[in-house]
LOGU-72034 format. One record per residue: x, y, z of N, C-alpha, C, CB in turn; residue in one letter. Coordinates in steps of 0.001 Angstrom, whole numbers, padded with zeros to 6 digits, always signed. Glycine has a CB too. Layout:
# residues N
XYZXYZXYZXYZA;...
END
This chain:
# residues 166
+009536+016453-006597+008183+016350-006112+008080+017171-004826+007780+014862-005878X;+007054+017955-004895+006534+019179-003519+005911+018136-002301+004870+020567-004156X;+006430+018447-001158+005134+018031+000068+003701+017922-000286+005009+019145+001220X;+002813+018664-000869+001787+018655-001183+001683+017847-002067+001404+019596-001367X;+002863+017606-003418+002317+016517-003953+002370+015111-003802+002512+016627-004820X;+003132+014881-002748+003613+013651-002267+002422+013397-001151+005258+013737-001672X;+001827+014264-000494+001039+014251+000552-000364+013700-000329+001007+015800+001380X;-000424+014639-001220-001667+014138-002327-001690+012851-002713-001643+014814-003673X;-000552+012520-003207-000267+011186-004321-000561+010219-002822+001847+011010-005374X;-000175+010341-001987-000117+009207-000294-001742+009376-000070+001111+010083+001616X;-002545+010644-000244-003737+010523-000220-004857+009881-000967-003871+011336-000170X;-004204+009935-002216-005018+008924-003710-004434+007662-003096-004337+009249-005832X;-003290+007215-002715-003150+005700-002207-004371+005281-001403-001825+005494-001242X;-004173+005736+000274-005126+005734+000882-006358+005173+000265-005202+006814+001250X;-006832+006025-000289-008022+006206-001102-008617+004986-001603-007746+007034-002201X;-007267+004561-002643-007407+003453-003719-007250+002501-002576-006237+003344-005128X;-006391+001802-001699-006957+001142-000440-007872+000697-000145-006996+001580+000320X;-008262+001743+000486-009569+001621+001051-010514+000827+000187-010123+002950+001301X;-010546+001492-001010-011655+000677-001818-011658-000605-002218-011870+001165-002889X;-010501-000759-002352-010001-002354-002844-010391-003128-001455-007993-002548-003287X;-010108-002810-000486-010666-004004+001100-011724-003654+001122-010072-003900+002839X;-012702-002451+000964-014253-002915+001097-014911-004147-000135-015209-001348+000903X;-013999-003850-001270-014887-004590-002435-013851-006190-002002-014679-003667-004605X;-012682-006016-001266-012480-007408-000666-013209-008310+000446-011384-007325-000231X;-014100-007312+001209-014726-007619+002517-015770-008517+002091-015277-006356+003350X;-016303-008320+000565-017423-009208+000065-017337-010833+000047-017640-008797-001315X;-015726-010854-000209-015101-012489-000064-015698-013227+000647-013809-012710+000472X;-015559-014224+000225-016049-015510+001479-014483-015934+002140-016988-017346+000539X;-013946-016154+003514-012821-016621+003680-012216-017857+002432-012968-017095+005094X;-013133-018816+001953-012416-019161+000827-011837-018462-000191-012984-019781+000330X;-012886-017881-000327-012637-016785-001672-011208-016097-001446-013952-015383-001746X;-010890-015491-000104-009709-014774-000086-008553-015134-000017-009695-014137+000618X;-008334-016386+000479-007562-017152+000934-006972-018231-000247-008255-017692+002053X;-007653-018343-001024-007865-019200-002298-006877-019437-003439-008913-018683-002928X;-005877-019850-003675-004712-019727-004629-004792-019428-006171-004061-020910-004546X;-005028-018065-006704-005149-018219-008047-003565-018285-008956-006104-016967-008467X;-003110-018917-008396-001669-018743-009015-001284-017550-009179-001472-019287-010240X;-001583-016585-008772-000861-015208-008635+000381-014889-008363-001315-014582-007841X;+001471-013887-008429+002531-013708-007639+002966-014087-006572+002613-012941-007487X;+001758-013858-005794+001287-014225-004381+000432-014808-004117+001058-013487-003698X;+000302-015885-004877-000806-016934-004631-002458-016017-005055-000670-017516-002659X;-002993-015337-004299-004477-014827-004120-004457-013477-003897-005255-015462-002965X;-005765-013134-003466-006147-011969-002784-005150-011695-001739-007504-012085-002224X;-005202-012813-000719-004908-012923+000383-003012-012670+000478-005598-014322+000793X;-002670-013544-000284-001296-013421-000153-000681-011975-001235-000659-015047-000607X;-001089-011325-001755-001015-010232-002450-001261-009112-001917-001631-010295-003338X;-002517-009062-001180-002600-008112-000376-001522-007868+001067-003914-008279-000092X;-001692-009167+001845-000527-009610+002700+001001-008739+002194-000389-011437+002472X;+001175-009152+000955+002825-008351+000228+002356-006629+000309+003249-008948-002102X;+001557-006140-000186+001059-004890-000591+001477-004327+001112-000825-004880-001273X;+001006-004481+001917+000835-004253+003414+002429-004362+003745-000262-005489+004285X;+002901-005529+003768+004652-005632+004303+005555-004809+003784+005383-006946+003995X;+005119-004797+002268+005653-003481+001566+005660-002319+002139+005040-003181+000502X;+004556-001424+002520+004400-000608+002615+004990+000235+004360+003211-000792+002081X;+004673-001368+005161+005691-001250+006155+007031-001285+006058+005531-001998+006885X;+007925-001985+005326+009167-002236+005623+009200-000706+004538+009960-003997+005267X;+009006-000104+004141+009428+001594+003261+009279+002222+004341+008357+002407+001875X;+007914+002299+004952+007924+003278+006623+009019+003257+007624+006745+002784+007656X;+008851+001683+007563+010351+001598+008676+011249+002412+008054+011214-000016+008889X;+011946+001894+006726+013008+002177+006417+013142+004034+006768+013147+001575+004923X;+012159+004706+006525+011709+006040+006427+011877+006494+007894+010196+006176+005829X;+011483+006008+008987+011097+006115+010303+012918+005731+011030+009554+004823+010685X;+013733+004756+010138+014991+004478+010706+014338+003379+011459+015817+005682+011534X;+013465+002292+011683+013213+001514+012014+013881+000288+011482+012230+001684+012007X;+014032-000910+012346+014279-002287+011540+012824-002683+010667+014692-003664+012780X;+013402-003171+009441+012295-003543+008731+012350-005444+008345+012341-002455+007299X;+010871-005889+008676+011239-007195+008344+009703-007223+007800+011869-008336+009626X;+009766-008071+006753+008488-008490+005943+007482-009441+006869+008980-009379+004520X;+006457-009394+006563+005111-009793+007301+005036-011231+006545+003592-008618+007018X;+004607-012517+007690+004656-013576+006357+002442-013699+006686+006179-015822+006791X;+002353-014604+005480+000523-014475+005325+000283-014969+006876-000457-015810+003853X;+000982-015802+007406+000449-016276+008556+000301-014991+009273+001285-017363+009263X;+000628-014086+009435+000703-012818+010523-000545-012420+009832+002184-011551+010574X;-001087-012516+008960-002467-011947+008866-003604-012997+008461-002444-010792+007810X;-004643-013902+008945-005161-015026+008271-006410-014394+008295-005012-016505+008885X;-006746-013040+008212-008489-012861+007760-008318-011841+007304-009794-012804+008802X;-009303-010948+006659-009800-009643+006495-009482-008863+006988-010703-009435+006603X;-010299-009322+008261-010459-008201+009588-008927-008525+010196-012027-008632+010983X;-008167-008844+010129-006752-008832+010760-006294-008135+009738-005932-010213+011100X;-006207-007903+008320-005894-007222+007677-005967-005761+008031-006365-007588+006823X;-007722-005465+007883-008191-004413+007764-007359-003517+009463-010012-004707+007531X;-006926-004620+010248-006546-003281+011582-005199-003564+011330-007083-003468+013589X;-004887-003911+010695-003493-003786+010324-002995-003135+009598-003057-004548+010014X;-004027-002389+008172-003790-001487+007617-004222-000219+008490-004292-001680+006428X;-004844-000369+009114-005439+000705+009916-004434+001594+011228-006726-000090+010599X;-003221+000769+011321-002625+001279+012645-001584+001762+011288-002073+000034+014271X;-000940+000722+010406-000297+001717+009768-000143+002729+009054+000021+001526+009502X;-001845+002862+008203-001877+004018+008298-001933+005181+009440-002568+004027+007717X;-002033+005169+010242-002180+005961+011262-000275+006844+011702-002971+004763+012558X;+000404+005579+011546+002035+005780+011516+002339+006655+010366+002916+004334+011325X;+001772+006227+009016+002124+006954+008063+001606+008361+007947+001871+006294+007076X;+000283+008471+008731-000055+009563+008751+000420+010565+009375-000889+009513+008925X;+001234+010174+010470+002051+011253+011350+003182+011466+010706+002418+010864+012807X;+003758+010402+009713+004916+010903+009173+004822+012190+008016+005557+009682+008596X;+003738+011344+007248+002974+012922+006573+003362+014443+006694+001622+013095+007158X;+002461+014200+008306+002508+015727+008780+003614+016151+009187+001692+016072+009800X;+004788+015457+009354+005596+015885+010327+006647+016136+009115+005931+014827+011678X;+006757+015222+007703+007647+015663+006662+007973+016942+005922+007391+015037+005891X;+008886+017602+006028+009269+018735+005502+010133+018653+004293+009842+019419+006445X;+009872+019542+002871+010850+020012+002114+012239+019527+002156+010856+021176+002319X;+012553+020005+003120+014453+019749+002895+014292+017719+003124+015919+020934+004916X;+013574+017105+004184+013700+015591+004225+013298+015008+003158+013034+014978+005224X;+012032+015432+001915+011529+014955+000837+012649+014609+000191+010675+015765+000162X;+013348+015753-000126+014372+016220-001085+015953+015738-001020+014349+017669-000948X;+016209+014889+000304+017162+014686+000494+017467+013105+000317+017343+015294+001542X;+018521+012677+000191+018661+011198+000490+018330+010128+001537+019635+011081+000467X;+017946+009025+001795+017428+008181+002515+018230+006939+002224+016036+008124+002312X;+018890+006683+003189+019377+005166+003364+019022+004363+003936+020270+004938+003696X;+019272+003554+003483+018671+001804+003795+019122+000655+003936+018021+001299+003032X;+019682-000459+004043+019757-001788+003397+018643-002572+003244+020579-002545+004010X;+018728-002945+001837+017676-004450+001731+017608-005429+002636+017969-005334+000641X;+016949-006444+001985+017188-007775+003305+018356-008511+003374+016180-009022+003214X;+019008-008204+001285+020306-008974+001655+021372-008141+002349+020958-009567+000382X;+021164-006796+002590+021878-006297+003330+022772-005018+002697+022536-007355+003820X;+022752-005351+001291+022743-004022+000751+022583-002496+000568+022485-004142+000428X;+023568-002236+000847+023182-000622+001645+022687-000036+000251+024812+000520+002518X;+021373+001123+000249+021111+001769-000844+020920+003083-000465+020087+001247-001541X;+020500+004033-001155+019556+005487-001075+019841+006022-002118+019775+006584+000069X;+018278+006755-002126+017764+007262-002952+017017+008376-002232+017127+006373-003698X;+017006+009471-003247+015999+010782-002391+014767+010366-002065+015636+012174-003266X;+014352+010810-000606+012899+009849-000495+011594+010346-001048+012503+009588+001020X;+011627+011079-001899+010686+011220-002579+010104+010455-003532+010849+012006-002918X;+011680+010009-004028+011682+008967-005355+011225+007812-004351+013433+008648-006374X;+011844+007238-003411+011362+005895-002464+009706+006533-002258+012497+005642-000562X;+009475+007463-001948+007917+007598-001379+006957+007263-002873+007557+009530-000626X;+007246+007564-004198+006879+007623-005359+006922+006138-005403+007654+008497-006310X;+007890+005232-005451+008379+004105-005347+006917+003248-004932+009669+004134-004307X;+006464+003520-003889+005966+002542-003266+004262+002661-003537+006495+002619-001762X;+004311+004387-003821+002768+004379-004322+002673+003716-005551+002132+005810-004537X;+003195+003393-006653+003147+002816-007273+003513+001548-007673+003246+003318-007566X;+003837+000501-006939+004265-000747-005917+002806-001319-006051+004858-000311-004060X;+002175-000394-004611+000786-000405-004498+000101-000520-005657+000352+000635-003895X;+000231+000637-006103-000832+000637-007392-000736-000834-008821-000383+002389-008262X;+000474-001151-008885+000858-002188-009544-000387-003277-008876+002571-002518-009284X;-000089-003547-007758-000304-004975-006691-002140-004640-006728+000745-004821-004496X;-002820-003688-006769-003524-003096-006710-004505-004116-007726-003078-001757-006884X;-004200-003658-009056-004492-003849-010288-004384-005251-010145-003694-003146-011316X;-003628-006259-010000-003537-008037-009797-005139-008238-008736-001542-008692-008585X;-005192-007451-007847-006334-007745-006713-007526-007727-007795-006511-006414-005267X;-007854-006580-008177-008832-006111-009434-009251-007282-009935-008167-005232-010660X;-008203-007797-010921-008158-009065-011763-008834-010461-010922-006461-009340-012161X;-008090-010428-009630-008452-011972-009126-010198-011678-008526-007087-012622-007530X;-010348-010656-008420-011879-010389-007640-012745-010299-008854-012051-008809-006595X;-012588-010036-009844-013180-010398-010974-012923-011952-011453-012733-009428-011948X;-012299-012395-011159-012035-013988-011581-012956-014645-010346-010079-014574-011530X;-012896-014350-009203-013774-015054-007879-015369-014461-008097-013042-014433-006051X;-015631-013551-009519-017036-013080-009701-017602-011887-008297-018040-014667-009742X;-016580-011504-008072-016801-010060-006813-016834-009214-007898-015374-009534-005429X;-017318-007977-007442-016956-006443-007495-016528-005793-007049-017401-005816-007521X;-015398-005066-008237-014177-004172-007903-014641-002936-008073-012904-004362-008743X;-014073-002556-007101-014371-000475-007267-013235+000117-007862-014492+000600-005560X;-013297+001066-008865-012416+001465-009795-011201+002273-008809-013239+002419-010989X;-009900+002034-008685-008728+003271-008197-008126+003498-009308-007522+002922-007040X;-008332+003843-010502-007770+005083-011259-007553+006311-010842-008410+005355-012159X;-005876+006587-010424-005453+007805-010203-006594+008919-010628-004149+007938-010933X;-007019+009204-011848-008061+010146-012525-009486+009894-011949-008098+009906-014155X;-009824+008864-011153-011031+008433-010769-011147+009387-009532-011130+006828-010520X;-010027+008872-008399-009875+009459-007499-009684+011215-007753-008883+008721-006940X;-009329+011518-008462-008804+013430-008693-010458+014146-008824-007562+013866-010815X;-011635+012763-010222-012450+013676-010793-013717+013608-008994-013163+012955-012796X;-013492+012568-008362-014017+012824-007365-013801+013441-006139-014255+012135-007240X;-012895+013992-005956-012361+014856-005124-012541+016081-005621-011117+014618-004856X;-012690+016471-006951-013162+017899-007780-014341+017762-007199-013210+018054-009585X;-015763+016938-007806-016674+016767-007331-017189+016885-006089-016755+016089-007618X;-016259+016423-005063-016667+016891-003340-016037+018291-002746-015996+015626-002179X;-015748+018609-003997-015138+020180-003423-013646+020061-002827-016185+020849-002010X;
END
């Protein structure tokens, strides 16, 4: 996988994001918070994973310690929403600052049990957009079960509208 396409594919994430917390913002704090027996309980605790995820890969990426976020570290929306908001901002500098030879090369890690791993971080960067996109699709489902509206993130959704805006 090229910089550009990894930069792209991190940009359709973004994207698909974004849309999923505005069509979450409609919630009522019950609504989000609300246990549908999910993986992660709800909205709330699913999205909560989607987010810790996406930090503890940055860390790992950044050489940071990585430790998972528990729901209590986020109990609204709007604690969500600036919480996705600073990390994207981290991820975005890593973006720009990633070159060819680091895509392409190996990345080590340990899990939480401590397990040392790596994998080229391209494959880890691939890894996690589609993590997302998995966790993504469960949100979809429960906001249609709470009678909200979901805004479509189909990879192809996002491409034919980005043709469309030039």
């Amino acid at each position: 996988m090229t910089l550009n396409e990894i930069r792209d594919l991190y940009e359709f994430d973004r994207w698909a994001m974004l849309r999923v917390l505005e069509s979450v913002a409609a919630l009522t704090p019950e609504q989000f918070t609300k246990d549908l027996g999910a993986s992660f309980g709800g909205v709330h605790g699913t999205l909560v994973h989607v987010l810790s995820a996406d930090r503890v890969w940055l860390n790992r990426w950044l050489g940071k310690p990585a430790a998972p976020l528990k729901s209590e570290d986020i109990p609204t929306i709007e604690v969500l929403k600036k919480q996705w908001d600073s990390y994207s901002l981290e991820l975005g500098n890593l973006l720009r600052t990633l070159t060819e030879d680091k895509l392409s090369a190996p990345c080590s890690y340990s899990d939480f049990k401590g397990t040392p791993n790596a994998q080229i971080l391209w494959q880890q960067m691939q890894h996690k957009v589609n993590h997302s996109t998995y966790h993504r699709g469960q949100v979809v489902a429960m906001l249609r079960q709470l009678g909200a509206k979901a805004q479509g993130t189909d990879l192809i959704t996002y491409i034919r509208q980005k043709e469309d805006n030039g």
